[in-house]
N, CA, C and O atoms as CSV, one atom per row, in Angstrom:
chain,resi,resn,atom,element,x,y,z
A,1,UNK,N,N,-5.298,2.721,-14.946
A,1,UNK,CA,C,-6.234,2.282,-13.930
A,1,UNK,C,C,-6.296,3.309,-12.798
A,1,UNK,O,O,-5.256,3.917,-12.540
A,2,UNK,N,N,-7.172,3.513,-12.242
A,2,UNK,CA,C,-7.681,4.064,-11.322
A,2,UNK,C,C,-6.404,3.842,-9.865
A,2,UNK,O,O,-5.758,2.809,-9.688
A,3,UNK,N,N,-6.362,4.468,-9.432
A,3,UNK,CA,C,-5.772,4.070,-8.068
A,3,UNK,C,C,-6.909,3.488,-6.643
A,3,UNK,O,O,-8.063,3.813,-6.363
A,4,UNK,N,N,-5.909,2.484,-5.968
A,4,UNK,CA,C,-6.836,1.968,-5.183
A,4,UNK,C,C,-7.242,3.071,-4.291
A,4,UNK,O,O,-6.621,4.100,-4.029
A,5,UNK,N,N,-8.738,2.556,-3.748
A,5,UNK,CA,C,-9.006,3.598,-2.878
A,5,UNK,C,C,-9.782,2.759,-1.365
A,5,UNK,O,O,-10.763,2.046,-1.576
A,6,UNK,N,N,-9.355,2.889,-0.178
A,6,UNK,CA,C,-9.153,2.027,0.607
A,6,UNK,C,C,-10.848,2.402,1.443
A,6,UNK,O,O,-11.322,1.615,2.262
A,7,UNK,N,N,-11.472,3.553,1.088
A,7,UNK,CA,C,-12.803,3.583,1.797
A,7,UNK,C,C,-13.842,2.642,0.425
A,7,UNK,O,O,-14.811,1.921,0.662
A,8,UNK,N,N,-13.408,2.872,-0.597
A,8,UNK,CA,C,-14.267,2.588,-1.612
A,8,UNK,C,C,-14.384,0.781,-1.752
A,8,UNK,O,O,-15.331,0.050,-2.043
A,9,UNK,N,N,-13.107,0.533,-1.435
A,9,UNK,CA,C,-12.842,-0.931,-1.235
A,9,UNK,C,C,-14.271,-1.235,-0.285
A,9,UNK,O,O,-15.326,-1.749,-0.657
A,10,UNK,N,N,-13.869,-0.693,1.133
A,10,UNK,CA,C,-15.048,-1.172,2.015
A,10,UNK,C,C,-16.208,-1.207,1.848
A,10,UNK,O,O,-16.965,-1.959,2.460
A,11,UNK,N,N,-16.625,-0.182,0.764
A,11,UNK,CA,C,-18.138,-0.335,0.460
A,11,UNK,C,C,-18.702,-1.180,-0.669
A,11,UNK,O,O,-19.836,-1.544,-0.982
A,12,UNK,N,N,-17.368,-1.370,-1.206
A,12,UNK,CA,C,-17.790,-3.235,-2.277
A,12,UNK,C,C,-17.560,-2.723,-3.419
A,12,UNK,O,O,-17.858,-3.384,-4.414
A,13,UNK,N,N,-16.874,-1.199,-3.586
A,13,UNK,CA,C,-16.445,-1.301,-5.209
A,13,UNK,C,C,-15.497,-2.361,-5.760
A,13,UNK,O,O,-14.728,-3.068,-5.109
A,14,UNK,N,N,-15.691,-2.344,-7.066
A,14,UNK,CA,C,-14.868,-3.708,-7.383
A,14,UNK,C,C,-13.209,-3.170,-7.641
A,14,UNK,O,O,-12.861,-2.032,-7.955
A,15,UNK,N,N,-12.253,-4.475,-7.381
A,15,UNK,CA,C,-10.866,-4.225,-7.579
A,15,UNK,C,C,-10.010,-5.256,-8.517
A,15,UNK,O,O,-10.453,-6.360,-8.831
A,16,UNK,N,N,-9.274,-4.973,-8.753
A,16,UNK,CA,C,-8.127,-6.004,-9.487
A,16,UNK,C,C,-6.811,-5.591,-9.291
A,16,UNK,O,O,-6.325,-4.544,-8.862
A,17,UNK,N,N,-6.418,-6.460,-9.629
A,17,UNK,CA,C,-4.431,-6.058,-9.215
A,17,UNK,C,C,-4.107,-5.863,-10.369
A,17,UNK,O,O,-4.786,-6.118,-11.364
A,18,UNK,N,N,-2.683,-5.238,-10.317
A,18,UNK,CA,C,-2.336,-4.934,-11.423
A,18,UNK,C,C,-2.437,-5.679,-12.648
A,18,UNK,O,O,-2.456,-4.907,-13.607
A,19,UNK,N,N,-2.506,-6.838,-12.964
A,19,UNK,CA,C,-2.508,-7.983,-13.767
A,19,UNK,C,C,-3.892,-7.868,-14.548
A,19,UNK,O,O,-4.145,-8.091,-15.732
A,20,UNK,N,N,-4.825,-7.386,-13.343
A,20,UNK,CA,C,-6.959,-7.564,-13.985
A,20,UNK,C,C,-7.169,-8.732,-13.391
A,20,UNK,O,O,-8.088,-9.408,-13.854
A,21,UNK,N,N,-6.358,-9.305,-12.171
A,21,UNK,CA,C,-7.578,-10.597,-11.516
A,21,UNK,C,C,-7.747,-9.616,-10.440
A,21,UNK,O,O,-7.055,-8.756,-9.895
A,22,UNK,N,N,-9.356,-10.243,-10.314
A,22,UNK,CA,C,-10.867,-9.287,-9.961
A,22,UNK,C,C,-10.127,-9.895,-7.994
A,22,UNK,O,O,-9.634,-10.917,-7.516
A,23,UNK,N,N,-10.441,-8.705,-7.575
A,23,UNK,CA,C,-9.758,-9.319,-5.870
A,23,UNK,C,C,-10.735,-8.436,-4.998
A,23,UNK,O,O,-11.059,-7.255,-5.122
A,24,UNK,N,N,-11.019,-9.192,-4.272
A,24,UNK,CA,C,-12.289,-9.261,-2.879
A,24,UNK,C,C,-11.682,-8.300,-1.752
A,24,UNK,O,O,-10.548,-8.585,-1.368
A,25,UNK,N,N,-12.360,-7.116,-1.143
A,25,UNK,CA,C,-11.515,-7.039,0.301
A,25,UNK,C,C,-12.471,-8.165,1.329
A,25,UNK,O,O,-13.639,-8.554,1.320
A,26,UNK,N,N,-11.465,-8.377,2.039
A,26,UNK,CA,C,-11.690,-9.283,3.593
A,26,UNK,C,C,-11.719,-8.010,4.564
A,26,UNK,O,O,-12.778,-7.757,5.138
A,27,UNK,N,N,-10.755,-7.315,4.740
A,27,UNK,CA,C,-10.383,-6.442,6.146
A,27,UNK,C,C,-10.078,-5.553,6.222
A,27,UNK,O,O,-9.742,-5.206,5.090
A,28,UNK,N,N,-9.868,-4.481,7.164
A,28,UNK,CA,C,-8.731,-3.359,7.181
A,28,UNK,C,C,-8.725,-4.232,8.516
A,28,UNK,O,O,-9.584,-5.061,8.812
A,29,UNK,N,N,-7.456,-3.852,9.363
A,29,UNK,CA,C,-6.818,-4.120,10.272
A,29,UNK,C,C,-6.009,-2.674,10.537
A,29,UNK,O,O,-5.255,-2.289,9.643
A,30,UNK,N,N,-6.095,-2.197,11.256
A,30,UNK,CA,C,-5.330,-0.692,11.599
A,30,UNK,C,C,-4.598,-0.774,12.479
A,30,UNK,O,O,-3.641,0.000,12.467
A,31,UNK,N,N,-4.716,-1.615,13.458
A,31,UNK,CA,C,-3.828,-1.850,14.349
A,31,UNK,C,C,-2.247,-2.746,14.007
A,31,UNK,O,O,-1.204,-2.611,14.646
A,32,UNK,N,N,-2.558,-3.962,12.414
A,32,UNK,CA,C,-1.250,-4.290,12.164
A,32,UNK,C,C,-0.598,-3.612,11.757
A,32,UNK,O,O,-0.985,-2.508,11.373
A,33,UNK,N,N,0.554,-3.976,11.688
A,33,UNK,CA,C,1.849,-3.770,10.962
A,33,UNK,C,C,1.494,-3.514,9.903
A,33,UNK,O,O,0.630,-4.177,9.329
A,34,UNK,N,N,2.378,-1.959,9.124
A,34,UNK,CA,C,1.827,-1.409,7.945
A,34,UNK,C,C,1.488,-2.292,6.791
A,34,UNK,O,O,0.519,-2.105,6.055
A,35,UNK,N,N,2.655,-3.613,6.640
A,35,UNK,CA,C,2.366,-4.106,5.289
A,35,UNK,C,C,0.840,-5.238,5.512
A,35,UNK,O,O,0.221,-5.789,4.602
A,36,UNK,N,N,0.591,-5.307,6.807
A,36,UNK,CA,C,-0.720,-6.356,6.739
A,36,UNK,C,C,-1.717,-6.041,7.123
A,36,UNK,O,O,-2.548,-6.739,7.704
A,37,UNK,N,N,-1.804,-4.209,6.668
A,37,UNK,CA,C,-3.220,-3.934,7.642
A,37,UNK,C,C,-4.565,-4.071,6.690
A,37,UNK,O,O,-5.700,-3.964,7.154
A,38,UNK,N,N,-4.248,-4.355,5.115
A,38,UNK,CA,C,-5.268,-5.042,4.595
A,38,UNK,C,C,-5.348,-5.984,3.937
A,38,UNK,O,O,-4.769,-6.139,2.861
A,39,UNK,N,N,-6.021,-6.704,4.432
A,39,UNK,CA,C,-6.483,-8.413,3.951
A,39,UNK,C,C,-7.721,-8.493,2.256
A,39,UNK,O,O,-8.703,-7.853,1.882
A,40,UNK,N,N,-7.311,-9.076,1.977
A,40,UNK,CA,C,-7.844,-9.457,0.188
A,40,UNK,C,C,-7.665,-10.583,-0.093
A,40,UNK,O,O,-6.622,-11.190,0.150
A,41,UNK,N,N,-8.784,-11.111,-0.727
A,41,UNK,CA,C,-8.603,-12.513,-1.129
A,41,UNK,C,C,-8.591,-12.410,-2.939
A,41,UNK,O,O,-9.519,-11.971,-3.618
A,42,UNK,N,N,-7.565,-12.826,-3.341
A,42,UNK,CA,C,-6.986,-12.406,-4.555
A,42,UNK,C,C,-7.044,-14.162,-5.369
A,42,UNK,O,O,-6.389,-15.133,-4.989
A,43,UNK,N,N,-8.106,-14.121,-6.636
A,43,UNK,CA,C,-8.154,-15.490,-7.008
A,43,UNK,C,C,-8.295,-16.691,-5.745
A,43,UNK,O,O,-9.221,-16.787,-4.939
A,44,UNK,N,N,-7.463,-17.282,-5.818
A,44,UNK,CA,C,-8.158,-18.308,-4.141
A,44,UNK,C,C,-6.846,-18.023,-3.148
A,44,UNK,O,O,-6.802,-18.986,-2.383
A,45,UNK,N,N,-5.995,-17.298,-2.910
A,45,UNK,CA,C,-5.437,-16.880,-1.844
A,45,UNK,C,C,-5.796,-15.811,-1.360
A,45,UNK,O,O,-6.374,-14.902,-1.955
A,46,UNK,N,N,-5.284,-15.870,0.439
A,46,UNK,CA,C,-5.598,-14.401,0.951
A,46,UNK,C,C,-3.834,-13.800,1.256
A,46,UNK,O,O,-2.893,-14.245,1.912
A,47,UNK,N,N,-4.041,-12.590,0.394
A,47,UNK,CA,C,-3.039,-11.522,0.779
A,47,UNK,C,C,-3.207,-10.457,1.530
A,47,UNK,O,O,-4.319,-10.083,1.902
A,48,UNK,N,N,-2.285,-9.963,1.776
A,48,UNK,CA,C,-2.259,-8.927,2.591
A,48,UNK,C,C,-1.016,-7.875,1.898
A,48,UNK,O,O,0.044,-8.174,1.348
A,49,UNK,N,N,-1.901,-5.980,2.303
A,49,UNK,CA,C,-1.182,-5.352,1.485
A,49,UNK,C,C,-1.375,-4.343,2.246
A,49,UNK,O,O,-2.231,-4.471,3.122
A,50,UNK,N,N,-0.518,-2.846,2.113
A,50,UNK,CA,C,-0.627,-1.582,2.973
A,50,UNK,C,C,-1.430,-0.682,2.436
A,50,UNK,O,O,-1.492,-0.388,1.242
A,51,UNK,N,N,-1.991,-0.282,3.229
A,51,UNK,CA,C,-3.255,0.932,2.967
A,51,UNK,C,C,-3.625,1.364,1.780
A,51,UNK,O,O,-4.779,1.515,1.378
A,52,UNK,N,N,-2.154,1.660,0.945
A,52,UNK,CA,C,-2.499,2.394,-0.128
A,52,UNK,C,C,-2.595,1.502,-1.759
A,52,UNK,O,O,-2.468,1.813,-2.944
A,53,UNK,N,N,-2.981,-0.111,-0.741
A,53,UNK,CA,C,-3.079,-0.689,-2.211
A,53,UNK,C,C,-1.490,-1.738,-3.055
A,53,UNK,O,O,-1.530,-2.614,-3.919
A,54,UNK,N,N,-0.248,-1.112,-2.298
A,54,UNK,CA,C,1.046,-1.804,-2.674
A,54,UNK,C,C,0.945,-3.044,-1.550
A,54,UNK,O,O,0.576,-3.075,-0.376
A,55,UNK,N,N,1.483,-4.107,-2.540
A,55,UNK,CA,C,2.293,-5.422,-2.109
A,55,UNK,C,C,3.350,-4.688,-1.471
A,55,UNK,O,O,3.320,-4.517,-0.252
A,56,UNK,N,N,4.031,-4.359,-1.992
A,56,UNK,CA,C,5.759,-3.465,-1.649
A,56,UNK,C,C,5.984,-2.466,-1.401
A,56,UNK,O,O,4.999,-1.778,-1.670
A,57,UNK,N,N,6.874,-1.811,-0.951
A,57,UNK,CA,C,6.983,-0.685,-1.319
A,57,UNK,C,C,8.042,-0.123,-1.791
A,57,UNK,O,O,8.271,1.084,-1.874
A,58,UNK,N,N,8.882,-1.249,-2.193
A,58,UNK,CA,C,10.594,-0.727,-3.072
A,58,UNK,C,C,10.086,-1.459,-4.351
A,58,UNK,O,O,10.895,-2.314,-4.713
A,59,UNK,N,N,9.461,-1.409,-4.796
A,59,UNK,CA,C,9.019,-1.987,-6.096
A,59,UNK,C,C,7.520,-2.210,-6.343
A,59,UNK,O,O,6.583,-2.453,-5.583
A,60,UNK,N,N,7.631,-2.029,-7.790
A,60,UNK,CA,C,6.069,-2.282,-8.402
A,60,UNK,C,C,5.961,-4.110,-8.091
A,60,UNK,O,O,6.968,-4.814,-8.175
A,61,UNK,N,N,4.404,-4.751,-7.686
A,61,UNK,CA,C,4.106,-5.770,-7.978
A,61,UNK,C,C,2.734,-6.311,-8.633
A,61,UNK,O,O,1.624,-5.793,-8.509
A,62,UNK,N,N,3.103,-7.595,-9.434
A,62,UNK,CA,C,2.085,-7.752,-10.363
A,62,UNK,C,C,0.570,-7.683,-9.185
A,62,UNK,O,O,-0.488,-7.218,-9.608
A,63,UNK,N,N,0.680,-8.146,-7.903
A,63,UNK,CA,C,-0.990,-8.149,-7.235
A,63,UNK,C,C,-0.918,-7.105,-6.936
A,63,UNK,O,O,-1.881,-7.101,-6.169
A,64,UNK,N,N,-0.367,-5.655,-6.880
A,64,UNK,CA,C,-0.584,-4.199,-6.839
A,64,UNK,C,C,-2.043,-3.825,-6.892
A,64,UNK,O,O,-2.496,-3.838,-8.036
A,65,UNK,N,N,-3.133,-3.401,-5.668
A,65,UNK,CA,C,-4.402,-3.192,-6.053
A,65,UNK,C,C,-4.345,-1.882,-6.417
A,65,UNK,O,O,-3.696,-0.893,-6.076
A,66,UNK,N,N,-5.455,-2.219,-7.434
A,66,UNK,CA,C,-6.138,-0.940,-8.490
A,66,UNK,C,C,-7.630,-1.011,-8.116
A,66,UNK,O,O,-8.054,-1.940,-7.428
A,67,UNK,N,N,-8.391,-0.062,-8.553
A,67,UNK,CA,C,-9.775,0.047,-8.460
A,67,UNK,C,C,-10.346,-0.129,-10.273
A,67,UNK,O,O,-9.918,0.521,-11.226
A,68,UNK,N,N,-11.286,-1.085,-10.292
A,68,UNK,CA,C,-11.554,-1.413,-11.566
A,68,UNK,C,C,-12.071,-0.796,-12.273
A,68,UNK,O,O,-12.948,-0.090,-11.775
A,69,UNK,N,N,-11.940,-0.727,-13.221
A,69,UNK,CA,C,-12.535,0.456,-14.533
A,69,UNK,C,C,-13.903,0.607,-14.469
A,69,UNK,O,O,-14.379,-0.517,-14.308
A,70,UNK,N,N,-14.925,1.590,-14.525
A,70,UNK,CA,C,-16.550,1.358,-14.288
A,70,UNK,C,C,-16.555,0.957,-16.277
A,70,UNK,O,O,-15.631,1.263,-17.030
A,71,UNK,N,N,-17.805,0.258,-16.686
A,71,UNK,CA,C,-17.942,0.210,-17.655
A,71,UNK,C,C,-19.316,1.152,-17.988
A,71,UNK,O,O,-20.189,1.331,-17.139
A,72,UNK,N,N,-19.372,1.730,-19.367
A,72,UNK,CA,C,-19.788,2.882,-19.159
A,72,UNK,C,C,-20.804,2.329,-20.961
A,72,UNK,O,O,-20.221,1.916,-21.964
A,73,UNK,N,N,-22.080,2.485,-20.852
A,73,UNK,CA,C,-22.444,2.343,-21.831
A,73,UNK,C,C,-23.140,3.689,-22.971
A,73,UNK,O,O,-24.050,4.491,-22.761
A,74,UNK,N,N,-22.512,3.543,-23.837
A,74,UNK,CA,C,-23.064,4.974,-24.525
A,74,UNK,C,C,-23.668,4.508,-26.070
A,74,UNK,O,O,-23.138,3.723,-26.857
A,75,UNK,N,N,-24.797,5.168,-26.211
A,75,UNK,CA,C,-25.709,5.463,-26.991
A,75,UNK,C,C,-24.933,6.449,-28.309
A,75,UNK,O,O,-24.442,7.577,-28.249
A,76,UNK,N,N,-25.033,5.746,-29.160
A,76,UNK,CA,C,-24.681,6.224,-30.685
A,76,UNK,C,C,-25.810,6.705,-31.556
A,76,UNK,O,O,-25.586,7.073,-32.709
């Protein structure tokens, strides 16, 4: 998967967490605290995660944002 990308988020590309549930941005916040400066509403909760897309940062986690695969149609 693609790595998240935190301008692309803002302009409405689509995302999923590591898992493939499809997750919304809400926010950047620049002024919080690193782990809550972005807001996502992930299935029907809202999380919050650091800039670069990690839940964590001493470990991988399953809501880890990714940027979603484009689907690409080709002619045979």
């Amino acid at each position: 998967m693609k790595p998240f990308d935190l301008e692309a988020a803002k302009r409405g590309e689509p995302i999923v967490t590591r898992e493939g549930t499809p997750a919304k941005f809400v926010a950047h916040v620049p002024e919080a605290s690193k782990p809550h400066r972005v807001v996502m509403l992930v299935g029907d909760e809202v999380l919050h995660f650091y800039e670069s897309g990690a839940m964590l940062t001493y470990e991988q986690h399953e809501d880890d944002l990714f940027m979603a695969p484009k689907k690409k149609i080709v002619w045979i």
